[in-house]
C-alpha positions, 0 to 999 in steps of 0.5 A, a space after each residue: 912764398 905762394 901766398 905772397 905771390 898769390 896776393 899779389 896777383 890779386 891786388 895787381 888784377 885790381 890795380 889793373 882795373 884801377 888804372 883803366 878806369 881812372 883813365 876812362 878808358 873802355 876795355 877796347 880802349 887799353 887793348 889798343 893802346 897796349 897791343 893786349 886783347 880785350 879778352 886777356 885783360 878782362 881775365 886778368 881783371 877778373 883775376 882769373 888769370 895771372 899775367 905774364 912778365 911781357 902782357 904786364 910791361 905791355 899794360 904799365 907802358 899803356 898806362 905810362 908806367 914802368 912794370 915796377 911803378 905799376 907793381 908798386 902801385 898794386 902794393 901800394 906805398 909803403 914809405 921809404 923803408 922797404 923791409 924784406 917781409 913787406 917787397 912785393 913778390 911775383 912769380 910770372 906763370 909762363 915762364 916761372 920767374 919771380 921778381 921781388 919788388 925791392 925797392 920803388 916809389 912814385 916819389 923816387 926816380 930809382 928802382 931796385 928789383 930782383 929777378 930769379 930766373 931758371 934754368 932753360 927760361 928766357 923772357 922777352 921785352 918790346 924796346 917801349 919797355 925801355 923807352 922811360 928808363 935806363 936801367 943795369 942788371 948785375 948778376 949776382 948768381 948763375 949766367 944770364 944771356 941778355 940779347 939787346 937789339 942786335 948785341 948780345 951779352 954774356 954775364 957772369 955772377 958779378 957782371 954789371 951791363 948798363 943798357 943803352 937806347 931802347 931796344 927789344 931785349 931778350 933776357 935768358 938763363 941759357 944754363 942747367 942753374 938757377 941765375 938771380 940777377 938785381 935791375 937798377 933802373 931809374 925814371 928818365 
């Protein structure tokens, strides 16, 4: 799995840079409009450094996207079937999640993504991640914390929450076990 993660890396920096420059915007531009140093984006145009889940979100937001579109957009478009072997794969480097990309078109309004959190990890998401979707997560392993605004949740292999209005979302497996967990969004 390295190397799909790793390719993918390597097309999401080039995706990256894609986006910037069709918009015409200057490095110092991007970081303004994402809250991401110009520094930071530069590495990771350069592919020198592999972004986290949060600078990602950041990014696509920017570019008016969803983390997947943008992802989606790094693989590029495969069709409507969406085989195993072809998902797109990424491991975030801080927090070693990995998501795979299980089903996504910019001609689509749904998204599918499934996420393999380990034990003792959490991830945290600006409410602006949300502020063009709605989305589910159902838990198909393990016990995920999802802490939304102010609520928080406790879900169990099984358990389904549909999110409400955007908030800042913290997602963590609070467990000694792995927790796989599939998101249904769709484009609002």
């Amino acid at each position: 799995m390295d190397a799909i993660v790793d390719d993918s890396s390597a097309k999401l920096a080039r995706r990256i840079l894609l986006e910037r420059e069709a918009r015409g915007w200057s490095l110092a531009e991007l970081a303004e409009q994402s809250g991401v140093s110009k520094a930071a984006i530069s590495k990771i145009e350069r592919a020198e450094v592999s972004p986290t889940a949060v600078v990602l979100v950041r990014l696509a937001a920017a570019f008016d996207l969803t983390l997947a579109g943008l992802l989606v957009r790094a693989e590029g478009d495969a069709g409507r079937l969406a085989r195993a072997a072809d998902q797109a794969v990424w491991r975030d480097p801080d927090t070693g999640y990995v998501r795979r990309q299980i089903y996504s078109r910019p001609d689509h309004p749904q998204e599918l993504v499934q996420v393999d959190l380990p034990p003792g990890r959490q991830v945290e998401f600006p409410a602006s991640a949300y502020a063009r979707i709605r989305q589910a997560i159902w838990v198909t392993a393990g016990e995920l914390v999802v802490h939304e605004g102010a609520t928080r949740h406790v879900l169990h292999a099984g358990d389904c929450l549909g999110f409400g209005d955007p908030a800042p979302v913290v997602i963590a497996n609070q467990s000694t076990l792995p927790c796989s967990y599939v998101v249904a969004l769709v484009r609002t």
